[in-house]
C-alpha positions in Angstrom: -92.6 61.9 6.4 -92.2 58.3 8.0 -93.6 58.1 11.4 -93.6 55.3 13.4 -94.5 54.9 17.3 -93.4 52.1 19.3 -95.5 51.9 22.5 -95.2 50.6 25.8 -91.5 48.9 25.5 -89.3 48.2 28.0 -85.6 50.1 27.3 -82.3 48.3 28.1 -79.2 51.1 27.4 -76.2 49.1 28.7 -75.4 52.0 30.9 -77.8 50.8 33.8 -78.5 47.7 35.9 -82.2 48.3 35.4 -85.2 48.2 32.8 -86.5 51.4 32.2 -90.5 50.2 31.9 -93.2 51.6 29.8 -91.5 53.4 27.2 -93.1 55.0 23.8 -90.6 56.0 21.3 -91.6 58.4 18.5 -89.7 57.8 15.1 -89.6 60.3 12.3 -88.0 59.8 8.9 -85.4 57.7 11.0 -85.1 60.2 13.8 -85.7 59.6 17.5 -88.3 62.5 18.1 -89.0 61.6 21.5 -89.0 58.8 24.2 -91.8 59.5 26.6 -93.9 57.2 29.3 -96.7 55.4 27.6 -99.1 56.5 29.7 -98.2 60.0 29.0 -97.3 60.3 25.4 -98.7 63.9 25.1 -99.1 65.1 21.5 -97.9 62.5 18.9 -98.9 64.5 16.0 -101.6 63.7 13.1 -102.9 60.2 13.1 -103.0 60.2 9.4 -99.8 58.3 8.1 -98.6 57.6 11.8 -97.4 54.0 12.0 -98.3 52.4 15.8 -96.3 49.6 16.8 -97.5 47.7 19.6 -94.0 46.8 21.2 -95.4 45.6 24.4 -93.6 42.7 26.1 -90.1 43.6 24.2 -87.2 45.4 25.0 -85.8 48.1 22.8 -81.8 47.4 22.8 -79.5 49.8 21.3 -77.7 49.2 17.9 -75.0 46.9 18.7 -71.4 47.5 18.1 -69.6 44.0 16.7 -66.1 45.5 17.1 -63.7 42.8 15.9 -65.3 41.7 12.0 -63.7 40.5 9.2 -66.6 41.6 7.0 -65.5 39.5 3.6 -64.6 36.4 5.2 -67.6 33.5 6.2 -66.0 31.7 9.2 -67.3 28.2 10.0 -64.8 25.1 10.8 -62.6 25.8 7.7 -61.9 29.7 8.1 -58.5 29.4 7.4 -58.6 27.7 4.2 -61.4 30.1 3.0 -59.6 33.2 3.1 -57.8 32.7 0.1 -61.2 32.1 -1.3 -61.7 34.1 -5.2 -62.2 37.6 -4.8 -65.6 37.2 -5.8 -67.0 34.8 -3.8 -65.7 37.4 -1.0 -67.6 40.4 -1.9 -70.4 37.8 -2.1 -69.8 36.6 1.6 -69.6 40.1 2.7 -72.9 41.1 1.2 -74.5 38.1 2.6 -73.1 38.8 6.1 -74.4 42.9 5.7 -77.5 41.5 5.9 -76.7 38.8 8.5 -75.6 41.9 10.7 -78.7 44.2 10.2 -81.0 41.1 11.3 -79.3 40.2 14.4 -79.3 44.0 15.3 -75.8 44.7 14.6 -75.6 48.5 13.4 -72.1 49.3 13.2 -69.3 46.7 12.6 -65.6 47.1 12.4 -63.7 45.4 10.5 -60.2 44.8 11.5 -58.3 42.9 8.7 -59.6 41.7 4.9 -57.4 40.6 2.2 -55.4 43.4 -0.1 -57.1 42.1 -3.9 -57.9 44.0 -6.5 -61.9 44.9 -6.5 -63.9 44.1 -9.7 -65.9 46.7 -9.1 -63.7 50.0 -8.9 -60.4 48.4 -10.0 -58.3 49.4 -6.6 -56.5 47.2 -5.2 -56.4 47.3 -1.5 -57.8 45.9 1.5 -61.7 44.2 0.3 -63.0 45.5 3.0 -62.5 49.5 2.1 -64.9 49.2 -0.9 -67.3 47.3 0.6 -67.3 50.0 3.3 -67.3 52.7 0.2 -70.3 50.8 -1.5 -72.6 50.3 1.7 -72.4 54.3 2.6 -76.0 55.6 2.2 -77.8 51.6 2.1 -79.7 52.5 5.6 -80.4 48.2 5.1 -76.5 47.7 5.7 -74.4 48.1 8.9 -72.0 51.4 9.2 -68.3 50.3 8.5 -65.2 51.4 9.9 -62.2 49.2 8.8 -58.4 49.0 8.8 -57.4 47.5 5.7 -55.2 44.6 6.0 -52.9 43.0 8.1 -49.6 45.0 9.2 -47.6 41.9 10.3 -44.1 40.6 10.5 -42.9 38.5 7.5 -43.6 34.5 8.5 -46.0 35.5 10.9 -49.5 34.9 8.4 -49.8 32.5 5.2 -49.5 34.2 2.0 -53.1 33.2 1.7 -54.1 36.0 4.1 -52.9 38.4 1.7 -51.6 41.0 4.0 -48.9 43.5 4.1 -45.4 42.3 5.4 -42.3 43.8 6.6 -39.3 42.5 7.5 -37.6 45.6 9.2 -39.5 48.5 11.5 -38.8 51.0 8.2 -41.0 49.0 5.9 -43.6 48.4 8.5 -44.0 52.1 9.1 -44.1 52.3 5.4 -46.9 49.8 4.9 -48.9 51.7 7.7 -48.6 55.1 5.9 -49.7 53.0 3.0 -52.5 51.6 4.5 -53.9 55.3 5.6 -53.4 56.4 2.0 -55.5 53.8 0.8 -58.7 54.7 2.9 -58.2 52.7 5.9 -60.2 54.2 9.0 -57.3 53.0 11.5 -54.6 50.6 11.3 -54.1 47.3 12.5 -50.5 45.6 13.7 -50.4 41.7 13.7 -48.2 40.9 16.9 -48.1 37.3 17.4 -45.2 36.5 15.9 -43.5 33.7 13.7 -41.3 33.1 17.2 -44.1 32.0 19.6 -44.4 34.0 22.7 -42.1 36.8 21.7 -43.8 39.8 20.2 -42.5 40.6 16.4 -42.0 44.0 16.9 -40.4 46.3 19.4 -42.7 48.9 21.8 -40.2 51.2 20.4 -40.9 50.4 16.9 -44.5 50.2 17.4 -44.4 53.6 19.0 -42.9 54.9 15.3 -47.0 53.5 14.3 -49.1 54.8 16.8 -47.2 58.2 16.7 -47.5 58.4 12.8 -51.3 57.2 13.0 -51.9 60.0 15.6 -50.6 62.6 13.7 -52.6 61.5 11.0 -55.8 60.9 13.5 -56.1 57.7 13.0 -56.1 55.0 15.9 -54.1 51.8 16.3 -55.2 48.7 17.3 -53.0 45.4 18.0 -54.3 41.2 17.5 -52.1 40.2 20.1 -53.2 36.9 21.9 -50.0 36.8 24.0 -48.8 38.3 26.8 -45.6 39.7 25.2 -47.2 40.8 22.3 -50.0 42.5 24.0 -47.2 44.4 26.7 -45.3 45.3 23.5 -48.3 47.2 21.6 -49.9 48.6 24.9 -46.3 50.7 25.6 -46.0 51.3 22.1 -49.1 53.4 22.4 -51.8 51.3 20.6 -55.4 52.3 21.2 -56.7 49.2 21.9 -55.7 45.4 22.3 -57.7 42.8 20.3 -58.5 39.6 22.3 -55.6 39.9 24.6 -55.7 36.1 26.0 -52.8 36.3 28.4 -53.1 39.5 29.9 -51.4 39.9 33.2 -52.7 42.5 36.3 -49.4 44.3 35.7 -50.4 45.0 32.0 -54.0 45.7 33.1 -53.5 48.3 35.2 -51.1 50.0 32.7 -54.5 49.5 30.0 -56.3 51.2 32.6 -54.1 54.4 33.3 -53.2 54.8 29.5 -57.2 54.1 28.3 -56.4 51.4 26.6 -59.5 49.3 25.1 -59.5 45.9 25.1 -61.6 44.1 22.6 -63.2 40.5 23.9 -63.3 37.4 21.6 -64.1 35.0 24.3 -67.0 32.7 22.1 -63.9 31.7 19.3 -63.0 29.7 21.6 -67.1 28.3 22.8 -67.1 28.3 18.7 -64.0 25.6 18.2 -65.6 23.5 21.3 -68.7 22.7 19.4 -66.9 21.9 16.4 -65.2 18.7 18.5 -68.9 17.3 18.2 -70.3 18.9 14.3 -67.1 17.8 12.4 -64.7 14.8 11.5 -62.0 17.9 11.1 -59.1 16.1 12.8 -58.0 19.8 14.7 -61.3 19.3 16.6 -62.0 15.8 17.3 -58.6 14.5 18.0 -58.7 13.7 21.6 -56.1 16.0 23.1 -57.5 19.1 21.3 -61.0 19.9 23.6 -58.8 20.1 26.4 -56.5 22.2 24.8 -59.3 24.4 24.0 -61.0 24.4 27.3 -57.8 25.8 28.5 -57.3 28.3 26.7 -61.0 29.4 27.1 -60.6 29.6 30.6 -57.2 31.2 30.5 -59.0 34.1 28.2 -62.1 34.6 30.7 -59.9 35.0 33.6 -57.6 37.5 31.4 -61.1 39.4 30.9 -61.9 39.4 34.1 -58.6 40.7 35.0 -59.1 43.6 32.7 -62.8 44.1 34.1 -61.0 44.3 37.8 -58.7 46.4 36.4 -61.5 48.8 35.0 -60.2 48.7 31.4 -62.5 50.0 28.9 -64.0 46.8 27.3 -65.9 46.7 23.9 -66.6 43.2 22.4 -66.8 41.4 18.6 -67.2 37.8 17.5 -63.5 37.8 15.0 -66.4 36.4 12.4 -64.7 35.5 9.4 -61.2 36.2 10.5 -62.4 33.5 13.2 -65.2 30.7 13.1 -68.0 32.6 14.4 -70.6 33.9 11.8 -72.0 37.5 11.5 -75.2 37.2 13.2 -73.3 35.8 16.8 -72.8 38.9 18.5 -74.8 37.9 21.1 -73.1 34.5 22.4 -70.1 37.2 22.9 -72.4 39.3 25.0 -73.2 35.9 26.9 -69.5 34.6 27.0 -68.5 37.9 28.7 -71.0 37.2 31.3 -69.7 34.2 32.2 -66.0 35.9 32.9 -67.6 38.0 35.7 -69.5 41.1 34.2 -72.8 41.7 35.2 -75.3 41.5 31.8 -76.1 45.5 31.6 -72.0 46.0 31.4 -72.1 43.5 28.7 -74.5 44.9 26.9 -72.4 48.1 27.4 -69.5 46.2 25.7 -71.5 45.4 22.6 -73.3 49.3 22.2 -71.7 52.4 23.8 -68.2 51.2 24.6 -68.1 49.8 21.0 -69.1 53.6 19.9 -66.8 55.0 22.1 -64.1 52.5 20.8 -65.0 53.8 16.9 -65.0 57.5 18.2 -68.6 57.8 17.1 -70.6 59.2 19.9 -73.9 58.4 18.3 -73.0 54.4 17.7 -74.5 51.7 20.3 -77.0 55.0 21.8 -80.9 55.8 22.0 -81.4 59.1 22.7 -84.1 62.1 21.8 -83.0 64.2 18.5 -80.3 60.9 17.4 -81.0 58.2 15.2 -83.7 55.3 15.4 -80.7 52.8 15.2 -82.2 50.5 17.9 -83.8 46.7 17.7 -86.5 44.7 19.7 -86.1 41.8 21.2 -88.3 39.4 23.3 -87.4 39.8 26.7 -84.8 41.3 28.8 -81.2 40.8 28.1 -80.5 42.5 31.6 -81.5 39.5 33.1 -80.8 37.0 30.6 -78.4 38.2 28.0 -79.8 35.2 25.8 -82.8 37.9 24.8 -80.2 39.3 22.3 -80.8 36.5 20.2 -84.6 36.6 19.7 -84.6 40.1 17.2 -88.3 40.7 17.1 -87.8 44.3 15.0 -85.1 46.3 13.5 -86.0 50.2 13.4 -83.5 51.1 10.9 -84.0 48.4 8.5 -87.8 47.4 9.0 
């Protein structure tokens, strides 16, 4: 049996404003035994074989919850172009950024959208993403996957590049999502920003022909929808959740409220595209009229979070890596960005553990608790205070 004891931590659960101080933390064979006060352990069992790790100074954080991935694309300044990437070199980028997620403290990721190629390595072709997921079941060294296959979207609304699914009527959409669930997808994801700009490609009617096949099937919905109409369409069509939802409005917030609708934050994308205005020559950076462009629609997508937080919409948070320019280890600038739209650092942290795990309908994901897994990190400081702390990973119990 593996034992290990971390002693005299601090504990930060993202359910409460405070530090709970002078926490031990028995581990065995990758199971929380129990969480007691340090200066009353009681019995910790035989010494012999019992691992002691002074944890002192460090907070232990709950695994965190990156719920908006794209697990076999790398990001940077030239995402786009690197989707279309050789389907090996993406199972290579995903691999890299399993481990990139484990070290940051990332224990469960979803991944909302991967190219539909056919995998070397069991000959299916279907969204990248749904192997990988396959493959990593049982590696406790990689993060938990839940994914949704690829792309439901609207002919002339992605590149061919993306390699999606695309419909040109509400009959073949459904029939892509039915698709998509008989291929192994987890839960399905519409594309609603349309080829038209600001008007949503699909119908809340013909959405509702999704979300009500999905349900019957168990399966949630969720909806990219960085428009206002797009976003109103998929929230009365049913969806489960709205991902980055940059133009919300406090009529649509209140109706994400009363139908528990989730909203998933991507607010560092656009922290992410400002830095690139000084680290590249890329013309869609530098030129002139482009940072405040950006800076705009930044600050229109805080104040649409902070909406939603007035609103009391469930939020969970993810950094779009790959499918955006973050990279897979960045969960914790979102944690920051989100404090910087208005919620305190302990909801934040909330946003990146248990709401993501409520979000994936996996009660144990983004939780510490007596008899559940040891799927917590360490990190120096406390992110309650300054959410920066998430960035300096000192240990990672399930991985270590």
């Amino acid at each position: 049996m593996s034992r290990v004891l971390y002693r005299d931590a601090a504990l930060a659960d993202g359910r409460s404003e405070r530090l709970r101080l002078g926490v031990s933390v028995l581990v065995e064979d990758g199971t929380i035994a129990w969480i007691r006060p340090s200066d009353d352990e009681g019995d910790r069992g035989p010494a012999a074989g019992l691992e002691v790790v002074d944890a002192s100074g460090a907070t232990i954080v709950p695994g965190m919850v990156d719920s908006h991935s794209h697990l076999t694309l790398q990001g940077g300044a030239h995402w786009i172009e690197r989707i279309d990437d050789p389907v090996e070199v993406l199972l290579d980028v995903a691999d890299r950024n399993g481990r990139l997620l484990a070290q940051s403290g990332v224990r469960w990721a979803r991944d909302v959208g991967s190219p539909r190629l056919t995998d070397p390595n069991d000959g299916r072709t279907r969204a990248l993403a749904l192997g990988v997921r396959d493959r990593w079941r049982g590696q406790p060294e990689r993060p938990y996957i839940v994914a949704a296959g690829t792309w439901l979207d609207r002919t002339g609304a992605l590149p061919p590049a993306v390699h999606t699914v695309t419909a040109e009527n509400a009959d073949v959409l459904l029939a892509n999502a039915v698709g998509q669930l008989d291929d192994g997808a987890d839960f399905l994801k519409l594309y609603l920003d349309g080829p038209e700009a600001n008007v949503s490609p699909w119908t809340a009617d013909e959405i509702s022909r999704i979300t009500e096949m999905a349900h019957g099937r168990r399966a949630r919905v969720t909806a990219h929808a960085t428009t206002l109409s797009g976003a109103t369409a998929g929230v009365f069509g049913g969806v489960d959740s709205i991902e980055h939802g940059d133009e919300l409005d406090a009529g649509l917030t209140a109706e994400m409220a009363r139908r528990g609708t989730f909203l998933v934050s991507t607010l560092s994308v656009f922290r992410s595209w400002r830095t690139f205005g000084h680290t590249t020559t890329l013309k869609r950076f530098v030129d002139g009229e482009r940072e405040g462009e950006f800076a705009a629609r930044q600050e229109k997508a805080m104040a649409s979070i902070a909406l939603a937080h007035r609103s009391e919409v469930k939020i969970a948070t993810g950094t779009d890596f790959g499918g955006g320019s973050l990279r897979a280890n960045q969960l914790a600038w979102e944690v920051e960005s989100l404090t910087l739209a208005g919620l305190e650092p302990w909801e934040a942290l909330g946003a990146a553990t248990w709401r993501g795990g409520e979000l994936l309908a996996e009660p144990e994901a983004g939780t510490i608790q007596e008899g559940g897994p040891a799927d917590f990190f360490l990190v120096h400081g406390d992110p309650l205070s300054d959410p920066a702390a998430l960035w300096r990973v000192w240990r990672v119990a399930w991985a270590d």
